[in-house]
C-alpha positions as CSV (number, residue, x, y, z in Angstrom):
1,X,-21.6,-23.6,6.2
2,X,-19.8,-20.4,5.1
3,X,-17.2,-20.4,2.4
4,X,-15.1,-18.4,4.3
5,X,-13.9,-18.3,8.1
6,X,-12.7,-15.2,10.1
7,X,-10.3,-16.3,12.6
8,X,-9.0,-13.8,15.8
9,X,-6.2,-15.3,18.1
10,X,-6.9,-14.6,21.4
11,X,-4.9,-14.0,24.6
12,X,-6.4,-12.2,27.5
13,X,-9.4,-10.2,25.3
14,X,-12.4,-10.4,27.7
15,X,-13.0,-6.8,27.5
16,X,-12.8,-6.5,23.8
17,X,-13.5,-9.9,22.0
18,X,-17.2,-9.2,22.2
19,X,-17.3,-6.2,20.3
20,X,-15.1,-7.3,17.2
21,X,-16.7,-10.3,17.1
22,X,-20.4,-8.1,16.9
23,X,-18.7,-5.8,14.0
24,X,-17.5,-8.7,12.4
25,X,-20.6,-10.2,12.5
26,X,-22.5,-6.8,11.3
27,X,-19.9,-6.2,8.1
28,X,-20.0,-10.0,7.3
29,X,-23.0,-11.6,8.3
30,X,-22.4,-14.7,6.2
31,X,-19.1,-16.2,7.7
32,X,-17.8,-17.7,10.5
33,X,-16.0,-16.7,13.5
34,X,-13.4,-18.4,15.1
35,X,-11.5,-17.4,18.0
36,X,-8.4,-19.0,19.3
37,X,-8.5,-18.9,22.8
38,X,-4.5,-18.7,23.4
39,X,-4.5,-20.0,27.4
40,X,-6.3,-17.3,28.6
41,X,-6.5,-16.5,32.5
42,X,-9.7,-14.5,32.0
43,X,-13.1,-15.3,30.4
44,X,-11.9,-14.6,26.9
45,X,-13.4,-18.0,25.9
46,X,-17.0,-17.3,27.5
47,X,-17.1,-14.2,26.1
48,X,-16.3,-15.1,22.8
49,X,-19.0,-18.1,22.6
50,X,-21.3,-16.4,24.4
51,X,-20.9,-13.5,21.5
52,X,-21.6,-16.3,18.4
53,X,-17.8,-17.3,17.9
54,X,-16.7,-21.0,17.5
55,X,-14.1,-21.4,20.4
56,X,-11.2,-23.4,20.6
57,X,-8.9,-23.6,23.2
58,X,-5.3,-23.8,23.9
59,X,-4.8,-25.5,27.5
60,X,-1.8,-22.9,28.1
61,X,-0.4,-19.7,26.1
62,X,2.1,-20.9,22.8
63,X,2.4,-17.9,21.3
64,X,0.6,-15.8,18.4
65,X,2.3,-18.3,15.9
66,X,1.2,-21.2,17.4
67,X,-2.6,-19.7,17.7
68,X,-3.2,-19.2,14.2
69,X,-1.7,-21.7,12.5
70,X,-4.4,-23.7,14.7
71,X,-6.8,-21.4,13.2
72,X,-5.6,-22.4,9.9
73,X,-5.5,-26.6,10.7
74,X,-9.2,-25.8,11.2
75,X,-10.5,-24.3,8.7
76,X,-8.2,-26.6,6.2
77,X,-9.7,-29.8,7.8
78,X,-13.0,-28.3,7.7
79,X,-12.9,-27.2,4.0
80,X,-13.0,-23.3,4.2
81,X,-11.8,-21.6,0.9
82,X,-11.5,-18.2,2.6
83,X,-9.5,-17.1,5.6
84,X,-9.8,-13.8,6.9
85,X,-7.5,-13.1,10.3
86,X,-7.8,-10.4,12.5
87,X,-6.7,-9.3,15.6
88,X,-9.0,-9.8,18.9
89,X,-7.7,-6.7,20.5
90,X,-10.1,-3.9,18.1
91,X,-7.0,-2.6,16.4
92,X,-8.1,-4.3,13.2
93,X,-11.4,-2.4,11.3
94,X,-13.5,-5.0,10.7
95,X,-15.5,-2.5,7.9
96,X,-12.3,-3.0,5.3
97,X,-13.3,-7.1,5.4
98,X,-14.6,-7.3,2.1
99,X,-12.2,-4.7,0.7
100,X,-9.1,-7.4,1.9
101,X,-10.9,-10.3,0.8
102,X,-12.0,-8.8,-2.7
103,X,-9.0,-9.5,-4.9
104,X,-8.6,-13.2,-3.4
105,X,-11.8,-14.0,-4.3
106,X,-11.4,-12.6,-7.5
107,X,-8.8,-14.9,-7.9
108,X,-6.2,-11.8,-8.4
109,X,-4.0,-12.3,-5.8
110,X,-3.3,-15.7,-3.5
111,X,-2.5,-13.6,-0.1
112,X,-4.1,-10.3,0.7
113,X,-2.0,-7.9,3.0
114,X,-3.6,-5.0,5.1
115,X,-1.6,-2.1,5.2
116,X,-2.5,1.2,7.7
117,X,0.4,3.2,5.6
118,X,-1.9,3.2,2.2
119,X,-4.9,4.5,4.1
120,X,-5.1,7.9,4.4
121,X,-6.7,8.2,8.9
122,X,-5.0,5.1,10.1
123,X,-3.2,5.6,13.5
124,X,0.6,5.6,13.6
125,X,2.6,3.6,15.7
126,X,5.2,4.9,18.2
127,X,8.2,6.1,16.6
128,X,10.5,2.6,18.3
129,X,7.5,0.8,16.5
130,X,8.0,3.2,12.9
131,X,11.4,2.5,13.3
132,X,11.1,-2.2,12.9
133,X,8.6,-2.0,10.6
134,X,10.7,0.7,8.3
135,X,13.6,-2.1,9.0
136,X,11.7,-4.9,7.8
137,X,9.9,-2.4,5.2
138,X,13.3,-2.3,3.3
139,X,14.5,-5.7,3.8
140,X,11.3,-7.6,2.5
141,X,11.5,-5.5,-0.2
142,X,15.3,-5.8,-1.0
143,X,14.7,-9.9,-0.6
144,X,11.0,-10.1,-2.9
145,X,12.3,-7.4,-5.0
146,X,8.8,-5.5,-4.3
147,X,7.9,-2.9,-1.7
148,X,6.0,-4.1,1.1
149,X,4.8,-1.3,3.0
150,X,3.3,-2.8,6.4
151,X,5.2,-6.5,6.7
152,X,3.6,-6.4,10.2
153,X,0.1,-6.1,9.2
154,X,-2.0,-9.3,10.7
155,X,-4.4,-8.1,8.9
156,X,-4.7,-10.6,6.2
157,X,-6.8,-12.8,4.3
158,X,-5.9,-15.7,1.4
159,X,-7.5,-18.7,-0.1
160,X,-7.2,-22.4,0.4
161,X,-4.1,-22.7,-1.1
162,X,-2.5,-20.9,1.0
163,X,-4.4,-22.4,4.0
164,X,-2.8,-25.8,3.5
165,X,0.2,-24.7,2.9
166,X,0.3,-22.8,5.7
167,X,-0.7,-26.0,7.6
168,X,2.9,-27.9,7.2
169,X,6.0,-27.3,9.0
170,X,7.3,-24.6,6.4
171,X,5.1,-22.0,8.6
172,X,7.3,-20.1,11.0
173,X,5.1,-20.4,14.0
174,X,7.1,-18.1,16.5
175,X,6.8,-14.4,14.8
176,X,4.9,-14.7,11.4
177,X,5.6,-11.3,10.1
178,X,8.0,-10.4,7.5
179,X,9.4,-14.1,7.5
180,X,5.7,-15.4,6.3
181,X,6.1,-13.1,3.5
182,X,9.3,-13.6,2.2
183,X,8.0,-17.6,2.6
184,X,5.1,-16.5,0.4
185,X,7.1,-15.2,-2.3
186,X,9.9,-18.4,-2.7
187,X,6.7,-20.6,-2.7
188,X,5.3,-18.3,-5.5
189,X,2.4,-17.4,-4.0
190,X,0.6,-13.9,-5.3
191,X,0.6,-11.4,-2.8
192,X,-1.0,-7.5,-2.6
193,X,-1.3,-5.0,0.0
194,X,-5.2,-3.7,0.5
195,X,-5.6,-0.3,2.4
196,X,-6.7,-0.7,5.6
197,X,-8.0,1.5,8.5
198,X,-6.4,0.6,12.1
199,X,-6.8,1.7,15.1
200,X,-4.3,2.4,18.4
201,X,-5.2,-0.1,21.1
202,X,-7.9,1.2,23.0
203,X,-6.5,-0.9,26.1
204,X,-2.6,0.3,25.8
205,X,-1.1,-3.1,25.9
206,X,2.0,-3.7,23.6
207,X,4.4,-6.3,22.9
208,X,6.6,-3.2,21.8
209,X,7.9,-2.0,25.0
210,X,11.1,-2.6,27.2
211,X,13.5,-4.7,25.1
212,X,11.0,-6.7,23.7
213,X,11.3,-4.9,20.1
214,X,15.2,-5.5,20.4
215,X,13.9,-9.4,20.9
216,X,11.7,-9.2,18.4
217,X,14.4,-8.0,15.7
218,X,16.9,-10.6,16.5
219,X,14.2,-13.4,16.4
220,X,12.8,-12.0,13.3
221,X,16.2,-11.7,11.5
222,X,17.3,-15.1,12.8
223,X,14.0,-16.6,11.1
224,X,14.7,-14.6,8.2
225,X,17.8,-15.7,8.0
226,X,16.9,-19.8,8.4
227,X,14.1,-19.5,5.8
228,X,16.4,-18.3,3.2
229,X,18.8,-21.2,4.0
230,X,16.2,-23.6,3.7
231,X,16.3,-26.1,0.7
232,X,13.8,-24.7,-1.9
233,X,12.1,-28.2,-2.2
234,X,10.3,-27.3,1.1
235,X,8.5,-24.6,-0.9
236,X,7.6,-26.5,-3.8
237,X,3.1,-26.8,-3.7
């Protein structure tokens, strides 16, 4: 068994699961994949075993949150000291793998943080989008007292450390964005953003239009807002 465990929540990926499960495969030939198969209506979890990925199953759709945090319970039980998490929709370049993973393994850093805005040909969001992550951009970075460029990145990977603790309730399981990172830092935790290349999604989907960024904001702010109230004990490791 690999040291180290790529996981890629999944919800309604038939069409593109295949393929970044082959790049991942082609980049990293040595670890495993693990998809998350979020309650899918389609054959995202055929596809995905069928393609070499271990699959597990949600019975019904709880949420990105939800999905990789089982991700996490699974490689923590099975004694992975890697994690590397990407995105099943091809957004994510599965080429800048060992570039993320480098300074964890190095045992530099505790958390590794893709970020499109320190690579030079990543796409750029729509300007609603620009206009959250520069929100969040300047309030992670007022609240860790670093700048964060990209606190939306999923991109990510971090060691087993970080695994387990991301395994207890202290997790915020509905948006883990900026939240998990400002969690990261009062649990003292050593974080660094990696440039990464990403790419628009090739299918056009979006959980960034209508008023679902306005959503988005309040939750994310309201989650903010709870894990700085929390009793610092619940971060001690």
């Amino acid at each position: 068994m690999s040291d180290t465990i790529v996981i890629i929540p999944a919800f309604n990926e038939e069409h593109g699961i295949a393929s970044v499960i082959s790049k991942i495969k082609a980049h990293a030939p040595d670890f495993d994949v693990l998809v998350i198969n979020d309650g899918s209506a389609d054959r995202t979890k055929a596809v995905a075993k069928e393609a070499g990925a271990i699959v597990l199953t949600h019975n019904f759709n709880m949420g990105y949150g939800v999905a990789i945090q089982t991700g996490y319970k699974f490689a923590h039980e099975k004694g992975y000291s890697y994690i590397i998490q990407i995105d099943g929709d091809g957004q994510h370049d599965p080429t800048f793998i060992s570039e993320l993973l480098e300074p964890v393994k190095n045992g530099d850093v505790d958390f590794a943080l893709g970020s499109r805005f320190l690579w030079f040909d990543s796409y750029r969001p729509s300007f609603t989008r620009r206009l959250g992550i520069l929100f969040f951009r300047k309030l992670v970075t007022v609240i860790i007292g670093r700048e964060i460029t990209d606190p939306t990145s999923g991109y990510q990977a971090f060691n087993r450390d970080v695994i387990k603790f991301f395994t207890t309730d202290v997790f915020p399981c509905d948006y883990p964005d900026a939240d998990m990172l400002i969690t990261l830092n009062l649990a003292g935790f050593r974080v660094r953003e990696v440039p990464v290349r990403m790419f628009a999604n090739p299918t056009g989907k979006t959980m960034h239009s209508g008023a679902k960024p306005l959503y988005y904001m309040i939750k994310m702010c309201l989650s903010i807002f709870v894990t700085l109230l929390r009793n610092r004990k619940l971060y001690r490791r």
